[in-house]
C-alpha positions in Angstrom: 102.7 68.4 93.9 101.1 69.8 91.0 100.2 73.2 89.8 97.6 75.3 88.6 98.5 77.6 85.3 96.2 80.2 83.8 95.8 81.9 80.6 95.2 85.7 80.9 94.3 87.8 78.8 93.9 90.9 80.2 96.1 93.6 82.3 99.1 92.7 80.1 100.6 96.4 80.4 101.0 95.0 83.8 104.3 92.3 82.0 107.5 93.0 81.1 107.7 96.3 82.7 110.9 97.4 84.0 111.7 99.4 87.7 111.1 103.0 87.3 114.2 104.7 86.5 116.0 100.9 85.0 117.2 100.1 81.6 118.1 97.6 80.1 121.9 97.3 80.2 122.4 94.7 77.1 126.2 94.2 77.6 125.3 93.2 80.9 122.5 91.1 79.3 125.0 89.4 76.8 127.7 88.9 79.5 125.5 87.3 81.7 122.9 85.7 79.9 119.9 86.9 81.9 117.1 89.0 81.2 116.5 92.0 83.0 114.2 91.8 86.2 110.9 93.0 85.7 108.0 94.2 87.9 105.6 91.4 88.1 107.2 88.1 87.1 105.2 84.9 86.0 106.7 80.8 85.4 105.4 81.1 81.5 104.5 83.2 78.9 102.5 82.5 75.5 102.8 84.6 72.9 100.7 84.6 70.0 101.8 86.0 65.8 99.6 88.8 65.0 97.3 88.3 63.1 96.8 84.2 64.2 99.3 82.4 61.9 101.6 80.7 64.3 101.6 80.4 68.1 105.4 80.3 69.8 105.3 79.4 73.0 107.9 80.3 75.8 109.0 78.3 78.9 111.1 80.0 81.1 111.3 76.8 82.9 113.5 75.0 79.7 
């Protein structure tokens, strides 16, 4: 079963926000290994350099 993957580019405020009153506890990141959980998660995330010189691009699936 395939699946259907879509670039947006708008409403990006909307990403990597954290539950009100939540920090990011990094000892807990470093001893676990896991990011915090955010709000509104996606599968993958592309991320473009300012200013267009390189793309990196970021599967949380790898």
């Amino acid at each position: 079963m395939g699946s259907t993957n879509e670039l947006i580019q708008t409403g990006l405020d909307d990403y990597f926000r954290l539950p009100k009153g939540k920090d990011v506890d990094v000892a807990e990141v470093k001893k676990t290994m896991k990011g915090p959980s955010y709000l509104k998660a996606v599968e993958h995330y592309v991320f473009q350099k300012k200013e267009g010189l390189n793309e990196a691009i970021y599967d949380s699936n790898s």
